[in-house]
C-alpha positions in Angstrom: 0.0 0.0 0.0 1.2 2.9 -0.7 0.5 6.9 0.0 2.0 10.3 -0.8 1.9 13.3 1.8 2.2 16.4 0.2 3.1 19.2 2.7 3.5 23.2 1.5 3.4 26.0 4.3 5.0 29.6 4.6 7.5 29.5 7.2 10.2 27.0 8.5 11.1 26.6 11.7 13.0 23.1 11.1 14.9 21.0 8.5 12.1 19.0 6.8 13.8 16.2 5.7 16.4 15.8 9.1 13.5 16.1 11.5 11.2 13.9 9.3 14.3 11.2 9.0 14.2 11.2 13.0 10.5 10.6 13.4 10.0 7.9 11.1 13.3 5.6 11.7 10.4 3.1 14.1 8.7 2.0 11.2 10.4 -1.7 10.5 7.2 -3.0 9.0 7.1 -0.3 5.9 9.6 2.3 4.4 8.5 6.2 5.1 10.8 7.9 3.0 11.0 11.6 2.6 12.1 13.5 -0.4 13.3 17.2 -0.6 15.1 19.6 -3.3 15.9 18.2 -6.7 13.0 15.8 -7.1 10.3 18.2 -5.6 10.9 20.3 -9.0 9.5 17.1 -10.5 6.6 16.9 -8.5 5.6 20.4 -8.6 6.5 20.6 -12.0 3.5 21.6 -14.6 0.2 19.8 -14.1 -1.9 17.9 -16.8 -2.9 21.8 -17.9 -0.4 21.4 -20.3 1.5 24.2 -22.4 -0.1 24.8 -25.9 2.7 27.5 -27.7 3.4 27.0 -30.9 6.4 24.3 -31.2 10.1 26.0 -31.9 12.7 24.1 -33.2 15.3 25.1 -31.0 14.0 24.5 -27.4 13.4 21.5 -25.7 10.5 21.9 -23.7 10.4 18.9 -20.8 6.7 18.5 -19.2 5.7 16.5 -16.3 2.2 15.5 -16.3 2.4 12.6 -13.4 4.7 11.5 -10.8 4.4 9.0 -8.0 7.1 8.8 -5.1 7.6 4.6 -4.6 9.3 2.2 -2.9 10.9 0.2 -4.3 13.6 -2.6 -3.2 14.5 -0.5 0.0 14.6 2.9 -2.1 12.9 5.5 -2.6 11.9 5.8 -6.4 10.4 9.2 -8.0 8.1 7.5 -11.2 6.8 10.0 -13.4 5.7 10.6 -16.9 7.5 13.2 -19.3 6.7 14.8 -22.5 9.8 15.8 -24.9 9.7 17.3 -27.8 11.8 19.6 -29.5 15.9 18.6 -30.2 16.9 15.9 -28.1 19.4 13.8 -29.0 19.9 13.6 -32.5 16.9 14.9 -34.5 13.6 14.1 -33.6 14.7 10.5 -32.1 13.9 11.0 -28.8 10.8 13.0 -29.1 7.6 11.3 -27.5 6.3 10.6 -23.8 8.7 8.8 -21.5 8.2 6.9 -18.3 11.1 7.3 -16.2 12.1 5.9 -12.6 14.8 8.0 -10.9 16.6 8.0 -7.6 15.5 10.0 -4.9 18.6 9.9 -3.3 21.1 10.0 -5.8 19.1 11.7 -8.4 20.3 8.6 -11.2 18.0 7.9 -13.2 17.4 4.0 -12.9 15.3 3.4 -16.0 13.4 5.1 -19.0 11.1 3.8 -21.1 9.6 5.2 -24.5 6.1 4.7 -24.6 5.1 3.3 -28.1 1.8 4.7 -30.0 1.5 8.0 -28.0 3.0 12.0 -29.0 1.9 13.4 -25.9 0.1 13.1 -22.7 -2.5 15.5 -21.5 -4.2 13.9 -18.8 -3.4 10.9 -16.3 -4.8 9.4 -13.9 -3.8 6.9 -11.4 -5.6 4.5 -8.6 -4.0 1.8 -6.9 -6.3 -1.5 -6.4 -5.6 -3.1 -2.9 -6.9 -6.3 -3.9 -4.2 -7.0 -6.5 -1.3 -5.0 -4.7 -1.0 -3.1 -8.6 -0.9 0.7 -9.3 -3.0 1.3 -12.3 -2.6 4.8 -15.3 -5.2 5.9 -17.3 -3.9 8.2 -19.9 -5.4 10.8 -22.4 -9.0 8.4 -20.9 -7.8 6.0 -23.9 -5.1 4.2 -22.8 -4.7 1.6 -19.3 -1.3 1.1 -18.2 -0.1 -0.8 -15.7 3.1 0.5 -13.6 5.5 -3.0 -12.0 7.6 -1.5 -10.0 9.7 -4.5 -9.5 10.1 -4.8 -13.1 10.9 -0.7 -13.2 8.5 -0.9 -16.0 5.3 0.4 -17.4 3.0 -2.1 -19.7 -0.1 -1.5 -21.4 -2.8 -3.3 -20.3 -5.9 -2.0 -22.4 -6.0 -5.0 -25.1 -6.1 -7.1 -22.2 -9.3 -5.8 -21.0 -10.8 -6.4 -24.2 -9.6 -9.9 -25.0 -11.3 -11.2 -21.9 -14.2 -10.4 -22.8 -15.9 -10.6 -26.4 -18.4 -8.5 -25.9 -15.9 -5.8 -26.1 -15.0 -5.9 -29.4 -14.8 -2.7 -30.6 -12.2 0.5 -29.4 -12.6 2.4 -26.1 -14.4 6.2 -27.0 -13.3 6.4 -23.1 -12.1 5.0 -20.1 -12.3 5.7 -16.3 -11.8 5.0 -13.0 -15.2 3.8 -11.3 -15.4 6.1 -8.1 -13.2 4.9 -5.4 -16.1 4.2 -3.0 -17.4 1.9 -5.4 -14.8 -1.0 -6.0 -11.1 -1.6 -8.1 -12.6 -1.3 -11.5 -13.1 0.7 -15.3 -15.7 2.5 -16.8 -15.5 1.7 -20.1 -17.9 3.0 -23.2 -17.0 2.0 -26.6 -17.0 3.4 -29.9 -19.9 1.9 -30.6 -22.0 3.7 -27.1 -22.1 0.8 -25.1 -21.0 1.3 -21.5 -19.8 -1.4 -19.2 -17.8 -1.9 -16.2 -14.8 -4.4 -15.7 -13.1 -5.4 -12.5 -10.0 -6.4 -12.8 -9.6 -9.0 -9.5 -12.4 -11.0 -9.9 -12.7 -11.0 -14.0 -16.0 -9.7 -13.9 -17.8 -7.3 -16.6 -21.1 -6.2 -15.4 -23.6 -3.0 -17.2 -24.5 -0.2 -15.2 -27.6 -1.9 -14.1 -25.9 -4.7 -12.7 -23.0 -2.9 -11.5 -25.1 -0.6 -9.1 -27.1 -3.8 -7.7 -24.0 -5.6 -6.9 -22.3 -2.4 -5.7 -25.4 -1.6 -3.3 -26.5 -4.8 -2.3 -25.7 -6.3 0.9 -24.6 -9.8 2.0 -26.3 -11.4 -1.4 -24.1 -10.0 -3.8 -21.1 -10.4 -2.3 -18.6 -12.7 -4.1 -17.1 -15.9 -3.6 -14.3 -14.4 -2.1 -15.0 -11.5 -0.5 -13.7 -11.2 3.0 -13.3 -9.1 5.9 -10.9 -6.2 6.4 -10.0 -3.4 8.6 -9.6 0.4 8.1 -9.8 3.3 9.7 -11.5 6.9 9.7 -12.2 10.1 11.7 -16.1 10.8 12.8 -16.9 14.3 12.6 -14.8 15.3 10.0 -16.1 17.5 8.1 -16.9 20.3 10.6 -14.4 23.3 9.7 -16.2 26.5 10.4 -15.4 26.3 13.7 -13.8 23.7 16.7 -13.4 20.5 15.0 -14.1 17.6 17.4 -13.1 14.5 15.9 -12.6 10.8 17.1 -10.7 7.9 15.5 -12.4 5.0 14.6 -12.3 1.3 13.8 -14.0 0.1 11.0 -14.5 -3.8 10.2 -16.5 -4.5 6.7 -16.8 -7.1 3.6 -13.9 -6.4 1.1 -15.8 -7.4 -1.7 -12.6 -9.1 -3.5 -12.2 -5.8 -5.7 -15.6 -5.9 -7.2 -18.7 -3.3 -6.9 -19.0 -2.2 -2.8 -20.4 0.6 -1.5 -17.4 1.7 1.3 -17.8 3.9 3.3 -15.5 6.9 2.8 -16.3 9.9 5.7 -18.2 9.3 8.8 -20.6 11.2 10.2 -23.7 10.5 12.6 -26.0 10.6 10.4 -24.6 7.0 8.3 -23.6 5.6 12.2 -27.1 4.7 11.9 -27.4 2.8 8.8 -23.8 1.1 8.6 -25.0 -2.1 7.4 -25.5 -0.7 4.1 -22.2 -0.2 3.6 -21.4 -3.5 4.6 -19.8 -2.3 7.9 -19.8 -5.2 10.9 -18.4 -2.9 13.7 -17.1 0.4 14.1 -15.7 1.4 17.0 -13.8 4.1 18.7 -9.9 3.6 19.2 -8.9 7.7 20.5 -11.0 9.8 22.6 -12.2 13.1 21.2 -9.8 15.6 20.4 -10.0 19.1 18.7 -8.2 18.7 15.3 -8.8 20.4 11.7 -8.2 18.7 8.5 -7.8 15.1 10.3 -6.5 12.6 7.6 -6.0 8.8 8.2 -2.5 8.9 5.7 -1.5 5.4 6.3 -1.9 2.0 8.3 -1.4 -1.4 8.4 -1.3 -4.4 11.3 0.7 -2.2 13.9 0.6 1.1 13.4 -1.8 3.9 12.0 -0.2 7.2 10.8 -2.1 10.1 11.2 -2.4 14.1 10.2 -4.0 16.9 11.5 -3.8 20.7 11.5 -3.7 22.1 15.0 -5.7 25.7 13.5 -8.4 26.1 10.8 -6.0 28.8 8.3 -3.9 25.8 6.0 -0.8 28.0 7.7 -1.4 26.2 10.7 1.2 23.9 11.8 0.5 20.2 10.6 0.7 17.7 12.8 1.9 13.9 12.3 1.1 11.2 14.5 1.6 7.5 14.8 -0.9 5.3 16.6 -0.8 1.7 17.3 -3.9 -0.4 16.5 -5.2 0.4 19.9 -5.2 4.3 19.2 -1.7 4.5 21.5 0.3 7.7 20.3 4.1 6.9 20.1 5.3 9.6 18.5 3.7 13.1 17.2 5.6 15.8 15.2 4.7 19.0 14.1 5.9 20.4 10.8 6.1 24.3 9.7 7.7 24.3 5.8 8.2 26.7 3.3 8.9 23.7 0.3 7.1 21.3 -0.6 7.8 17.6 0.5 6.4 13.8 0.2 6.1 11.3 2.3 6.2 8.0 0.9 5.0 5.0 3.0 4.9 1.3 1.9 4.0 -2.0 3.6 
């Protein structure tokens, strides 16, 4: 599992990276790896807005429109997506869109791979699905790639979608993300107007009809393998006129093997009293109340629960980082003030 933390704030009272490198040394189940500097030009670099001048021979214009901070083999590895065009190289040879995995640390860039079939990217998007451990692109809503980190490569996987299934036998007009509340899948609609949606884990293609059933139902549409999982979120969260009093909780429901659920995303009272809907067994508290703005559960796993918070309601405020064990036990808190932006990286 992994999870990016992007912090930006005015002032800096500490070194981010030196303080950061102190808090997080605990962690022996996962890496937390921060990155500062060089590679946060990457990250902040231009987003999918992309530049539309007119093209001049003489410059070569570099654009960034995706980056993911991973770990990978005890390293922390910037992945991201560049556009080139103009002279690079010799000629035109190495114009075109370029996946790259670089170095945090040392900046060298580890591999870089030509995508095939595509001039330019304008948008990307990326989910991770928890049920197959795989991080998952969708570019220009056209294209589905599939990033291996292991591998340090990234593969198209949209013909694959298609060859499963023969009722998909025409071209993708456009492809998405179903919403992340809603299960590890695709929205697909084809050329020909048909729209239906595939999920990946269990090999299933369902239309919208069926889809929304499954997704909504309860104990009856569950599939073979669905099972039961943990996770965590704050009730009371969305309160930020004023004093935010939020509390910590524990929440056990069917993981519906990466197929159409309903999860349950932010908690208030109001769905406390219908929970079985979302197919939630128990949810219970793990902290006691505590005034907080902007709480965030960034990461967890069997031991330990990493938390944010901002201690004031202005995004100035000082952010606050906390780790919890299972049983809502603080360890360790520290409180960042910035002026750059940084990452946080954190990996089973």
């Amino acid at each position: 599992m992994y999870y990016i933390l992007s912090l930006h704030q005015k002032k800096t009272s500490v070194t981010f990276s030196q303080s950061l490198a102190k808090f997080l040394l605990f962690i022996g189940g996962f890496l937390l790896l921060v990155t500062v500097g060089v590679i946060c030009k990457i990250a902040s670099a231009p987003s999918p807005a992309m530049d539309h001048r007119p093209f001049v021979s003489t410059v070569h214009i570099r654009q960034y429109p995706f980056s993911l901070l991973l770990p990978i083999e005890g390293r922390g590895v910037m992945f991201y997506l560049e556009n080139k065009t103009g002279l690079y190289r010799s000629g035109d040879e190495g114009k075109g869109v370029y996946a790259v995995f670089r170095d945090v640390i040392t900046k060298k860039i580890l591999k870089e791979q030509k995508l095939s079939g595509l001039s330019r990217i304008g948008k990307a998007e990326h989910r991770w699905f928890s049920g197959m451990n795989s991080h998952y692109l969708i570019i220009n809503s056209r294209y589905v790639y599939q990033i291996k980190p292991s591998e340090y490569t990234l593969s198209e996987v949209t013909s694959d979608i298609s060859s499963t299934k023969l009722i998909l036998n025409s071209n993708f007009s456009l492809i998405s993300f179903v919403e992340e509340n809603n299960g590890e899948g695709f929205r697909l609609k084809t050329d020909v107007g048909k729209e239906f949606f595939y999920f990946p884990k269990p090999d299933i293609l369902y239309t919208e009809k069926a889809y929304r059933y499954v997704a909504e139902g309860q104990s009856k549409t569950l599939l073979s393998d669905a099972s039961e999982k943990t996770y965590y979120l704050f009730l009371n969260k969305e309160n930020k006129t004023h004093n935010n009093v939020a509390q910590l909780m524990k929440v056990n429901y069917i993981f519906n093997d990466g197929g159409p659920e309903s999860k349950l995303l932010q908690l208030t009272t109001e769905n406390m009293k219908d929970l079985a809907k979302y197919r939630i067994s128990s949810c219970q508290p793990i902290t006691d109340e505590r005034i907080c703005f902007s709480p965030t559960v960034l990461y967890y796993d069997e031991k330990n629960i990493l938390i944010t918070y901002r201690s004031g309601l202005l995004e100035s405020a000082p952010l606050h980082v906390e780790l919890l064990d299972t049983g809502g036990k603080d360890s360790l808190v520290q409180v960042f003030r910035c002026g750059k932006r940084n990452f946080i990286c954190c990996s089973h």
